[in-house]
C-alpha positions in Angstrom: 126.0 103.0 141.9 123.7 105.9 141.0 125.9 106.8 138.3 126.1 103.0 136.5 122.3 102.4 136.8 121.7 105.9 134.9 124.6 104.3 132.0 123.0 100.7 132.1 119.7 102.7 131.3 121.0 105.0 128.7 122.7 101.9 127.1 119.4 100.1 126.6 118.1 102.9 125.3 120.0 103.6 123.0 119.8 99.6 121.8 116.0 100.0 121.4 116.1 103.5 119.4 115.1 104.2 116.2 115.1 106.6 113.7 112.3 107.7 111.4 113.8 110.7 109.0 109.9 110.9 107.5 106.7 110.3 108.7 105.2 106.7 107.9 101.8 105.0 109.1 100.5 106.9 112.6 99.3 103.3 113.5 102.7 101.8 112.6 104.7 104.4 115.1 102.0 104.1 117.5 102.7 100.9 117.9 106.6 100.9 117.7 106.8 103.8 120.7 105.3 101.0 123.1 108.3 99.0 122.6 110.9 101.4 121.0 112.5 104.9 121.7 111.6 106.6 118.6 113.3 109.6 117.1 111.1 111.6 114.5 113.5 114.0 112.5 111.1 116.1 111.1 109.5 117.1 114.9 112.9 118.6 115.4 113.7 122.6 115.0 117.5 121.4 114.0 118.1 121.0 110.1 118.4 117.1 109.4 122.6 117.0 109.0 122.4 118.5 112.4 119.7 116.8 113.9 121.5 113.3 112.9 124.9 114.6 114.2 123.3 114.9 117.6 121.8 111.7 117.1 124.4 109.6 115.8 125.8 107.3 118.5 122.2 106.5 119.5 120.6 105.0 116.6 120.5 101.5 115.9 117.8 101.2 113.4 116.4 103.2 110.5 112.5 102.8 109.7 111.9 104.2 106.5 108.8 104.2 104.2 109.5 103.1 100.4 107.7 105.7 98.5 111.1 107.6 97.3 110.4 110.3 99.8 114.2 109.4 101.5 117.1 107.9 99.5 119.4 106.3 101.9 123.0 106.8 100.2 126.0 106.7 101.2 126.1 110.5 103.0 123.1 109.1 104.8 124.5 106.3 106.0 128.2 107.9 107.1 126.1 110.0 109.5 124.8 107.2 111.3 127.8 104.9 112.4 126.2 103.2 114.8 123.5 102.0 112.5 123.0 98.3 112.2 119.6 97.8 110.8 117.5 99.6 108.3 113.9 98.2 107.8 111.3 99.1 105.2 107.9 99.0 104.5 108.2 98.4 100.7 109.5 95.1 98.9 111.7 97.5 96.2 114.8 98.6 97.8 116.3 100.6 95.0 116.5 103.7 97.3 119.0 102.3 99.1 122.7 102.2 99.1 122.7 98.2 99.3 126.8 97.8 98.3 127.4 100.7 101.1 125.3 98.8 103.9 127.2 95.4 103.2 130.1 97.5 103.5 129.1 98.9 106.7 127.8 95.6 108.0 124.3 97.2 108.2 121.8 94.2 108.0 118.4 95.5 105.2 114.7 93.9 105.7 112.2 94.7 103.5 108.7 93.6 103.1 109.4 90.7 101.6 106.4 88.4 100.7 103.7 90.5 102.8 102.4 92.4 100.1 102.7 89.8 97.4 98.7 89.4 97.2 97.8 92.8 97.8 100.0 94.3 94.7 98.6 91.9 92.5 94.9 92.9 93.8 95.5 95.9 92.8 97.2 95.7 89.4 94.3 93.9 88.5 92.3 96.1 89.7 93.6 98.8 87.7 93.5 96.9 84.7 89.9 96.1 84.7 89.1 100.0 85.8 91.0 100.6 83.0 89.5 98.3 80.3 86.0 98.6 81.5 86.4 102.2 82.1 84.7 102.3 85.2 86.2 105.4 87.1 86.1 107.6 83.9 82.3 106.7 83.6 82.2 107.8 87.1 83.4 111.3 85.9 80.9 111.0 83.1 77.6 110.7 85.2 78.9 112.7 88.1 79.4 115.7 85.6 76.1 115.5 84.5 77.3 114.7 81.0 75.0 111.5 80.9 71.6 113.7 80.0 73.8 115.7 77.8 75.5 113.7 75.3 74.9 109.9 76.3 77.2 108.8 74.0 80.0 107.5 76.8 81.9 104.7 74.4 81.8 101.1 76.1 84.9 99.0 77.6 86.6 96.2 76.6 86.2 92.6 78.2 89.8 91.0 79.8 88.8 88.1 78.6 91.4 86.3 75.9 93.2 89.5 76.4 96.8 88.4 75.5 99.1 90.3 78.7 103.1 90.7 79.4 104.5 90.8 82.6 107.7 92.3 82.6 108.9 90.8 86.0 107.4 86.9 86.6 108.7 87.1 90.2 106.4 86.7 93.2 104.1 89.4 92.6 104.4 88.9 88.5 103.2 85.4 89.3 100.0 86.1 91.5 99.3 88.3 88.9 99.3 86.0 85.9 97.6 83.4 88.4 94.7 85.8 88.3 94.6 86.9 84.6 94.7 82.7 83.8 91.6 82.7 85.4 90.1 85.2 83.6 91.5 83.2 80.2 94.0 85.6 79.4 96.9 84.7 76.8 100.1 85.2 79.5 103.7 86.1 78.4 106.5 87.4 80.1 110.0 88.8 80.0 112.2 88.7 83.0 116.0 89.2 83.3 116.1 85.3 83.0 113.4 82.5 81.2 111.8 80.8 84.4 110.2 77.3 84.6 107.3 78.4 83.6 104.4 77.3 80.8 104.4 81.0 79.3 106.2 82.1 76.5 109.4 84.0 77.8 110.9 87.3 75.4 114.2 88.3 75.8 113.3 91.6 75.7 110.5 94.5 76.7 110.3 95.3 72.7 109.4 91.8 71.5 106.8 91.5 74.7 105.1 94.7 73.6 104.8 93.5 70.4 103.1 90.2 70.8 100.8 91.6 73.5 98.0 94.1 74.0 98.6 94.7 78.3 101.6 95.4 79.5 102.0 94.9 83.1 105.0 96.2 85.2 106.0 94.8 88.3 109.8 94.1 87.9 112.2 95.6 90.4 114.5 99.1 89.1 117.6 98.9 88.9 120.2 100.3 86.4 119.5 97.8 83.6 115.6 98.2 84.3 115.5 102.0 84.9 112.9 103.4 81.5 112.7 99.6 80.7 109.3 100.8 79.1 110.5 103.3 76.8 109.3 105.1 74.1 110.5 101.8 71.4 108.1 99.4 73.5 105.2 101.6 73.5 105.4 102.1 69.9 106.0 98.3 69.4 102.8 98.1 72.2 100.7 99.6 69.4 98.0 102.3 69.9 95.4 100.3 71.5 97.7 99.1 74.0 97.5 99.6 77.8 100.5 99.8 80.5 99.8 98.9 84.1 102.4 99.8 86.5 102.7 98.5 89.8 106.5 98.1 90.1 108.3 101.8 90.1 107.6 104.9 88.2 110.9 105.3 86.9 110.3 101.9 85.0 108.8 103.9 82.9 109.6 106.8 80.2 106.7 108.9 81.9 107.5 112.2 79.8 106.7 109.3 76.3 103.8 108.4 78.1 102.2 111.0 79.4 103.0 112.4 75.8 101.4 109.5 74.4 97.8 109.9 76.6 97.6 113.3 75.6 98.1 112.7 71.7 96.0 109.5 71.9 98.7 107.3 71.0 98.2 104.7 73.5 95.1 102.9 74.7 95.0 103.7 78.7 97.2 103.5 81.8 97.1 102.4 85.1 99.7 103.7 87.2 100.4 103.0 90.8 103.8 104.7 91.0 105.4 107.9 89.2 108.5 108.6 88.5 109.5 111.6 90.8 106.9 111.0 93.7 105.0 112.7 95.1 104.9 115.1 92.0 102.7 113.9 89.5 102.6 115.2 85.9 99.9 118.2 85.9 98.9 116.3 82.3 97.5 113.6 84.1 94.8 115.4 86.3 93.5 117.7 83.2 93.3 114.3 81.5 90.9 112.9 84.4 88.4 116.0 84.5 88.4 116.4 80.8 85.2 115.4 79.2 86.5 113.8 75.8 87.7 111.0 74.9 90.8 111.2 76.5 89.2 110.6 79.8 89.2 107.5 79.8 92.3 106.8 78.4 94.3 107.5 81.8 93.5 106.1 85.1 95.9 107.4 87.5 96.2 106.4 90.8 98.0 107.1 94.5 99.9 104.7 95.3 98.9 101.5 97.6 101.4 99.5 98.7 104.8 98.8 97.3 
């Protein structure tokens, strides 16, 4: 009797376990451990093949965070056999093996429509830091350059600003809904022309050319991976300014960052970068400098995505 209560208990258990390969939000697993038996990989001495071996007939579920940190492939996966659900934090779900979980029967939730309003906060936040160049002037004053030259150049208004969104999906649209406000001239490209009053491009090239913003917020994938490449930002012009709030690898970041430093783009607001968490060493230089090139880059860590 003993002896099925103790299997009955390790059963449940095992039901109501879950995995976490990387750390996430302290909150978030402080919250989960009340009602969840949660393995943290990185607390054990064991390397992670070995530590999941041990592991692998008890997890059910895989809590991952969607900053790039973890790609969940199909080694990954074949590890866990007992998995059945993976869950994520980010609404992009490009770092995982989506054809090997419906293979495996392995259901995938994402975060859907939660962060819908706060991505497109925030991409228009970095756009107007960007165009009224309010964290570089930041770095002006607090470097005491303000006595010494006072001759910080102004910013540019949004307004009648003509902007492309390359992705009108949920968080493309709460992001033009904004910029109409602010009586912005909206286009877009997207993999297909929506029902929608803005003019629709077939391509990233054409958008670039008939606008002065570029904002990124389309998924990646393999027909979108370096969608902004070095032909769109040429097209883009050299006033132009690229906000990116989808994925870093959207973007050609070597071309840009090459771009920033020559001063053959206008600015750039990024929210992702291509191999996270490394960010180019160009970038950083590019902030403390006290030229113009300043305030041509805005970079910052990411938010939410």
């Amino acid at each position: 009797m003993a002896s099925m209560t103790h299997d009955s208990a390790k059963l449940q258990r095992n039901a109501r376990t879950v995995l976490l390969v990387r750390p996430t939000f302290q909150a978030l697993e402080d919250l989960m451990s009340k009602s969840f038996h949660i393995l943290k990989a990185w607390e054990s001495p064991l390397p992670l093949p070995e530590f999941l071996a041990a592991q692998a007939g008890a997890v059910r579920a895989l809590l991952i965070r969607g900053n790039g940190s973890v790609s969940v492939d199909a080694k990954l996966l074949s590890s866990l056999p007992s998995l059945r659900l993976i869950v994520t934090n980010s609404v992009g779900v490009d770092f995982i093996d989506m054809a090997e979980c419906a293979r495996r029967g392995i259901s995938v939730a994402n975060a859907g429509n939660v962060l819908t309003e706060d991505v497109a906060e925030y991409a228009f936040g970095l756009l107007m830091d960007v165009l009224r160049r309010i964290s570089a002037a930041n770095r002006y004053v607090s470097a005491g350059l303000w006595p010494l030259t006072d001759d910080f150049p102004l910013g540019s208004k949004l307004g009648g600003k003509r902007v492309g969104i390359v992705g009108l999906g949920r968080i493309g649209s709460a992001i033009a809904k904004r910029l109409d406000a602010f009586g912005c001239i909206i286009s877009y490209h997207s993999r297909k022309q929506k029902p929608s009053s803005y003019t629709f491009y077939p391509n990233a090239r054409s958008l670039a050319a008939h606008n002065d913003i570029l904002v990124v917020c389309c998924a990646l994938n393999n027909n979108s991976y370096h969608i902004i490449d070095r032909d769109v930002m040429e097209a883009l012009g050299k006033e132009g300014i690229i906000i990116n709030v989808g994925r870093g690898a959207l973007i050609d970041e070597d071309e840009l960052v090459r771009r920033l430093v020559q001063g053959e783009i206008g600015g750039a607001g990024l929210d992702v970068f291509e191999n996270e968490p490394a960010v180019p060493k160009e970038l950083f230089s590019m902030d403390k400098a006290s030229d113009q090139r300043s305030d041509r880059d805005l970079s910052e860590p990411e938010i939410a995505k």
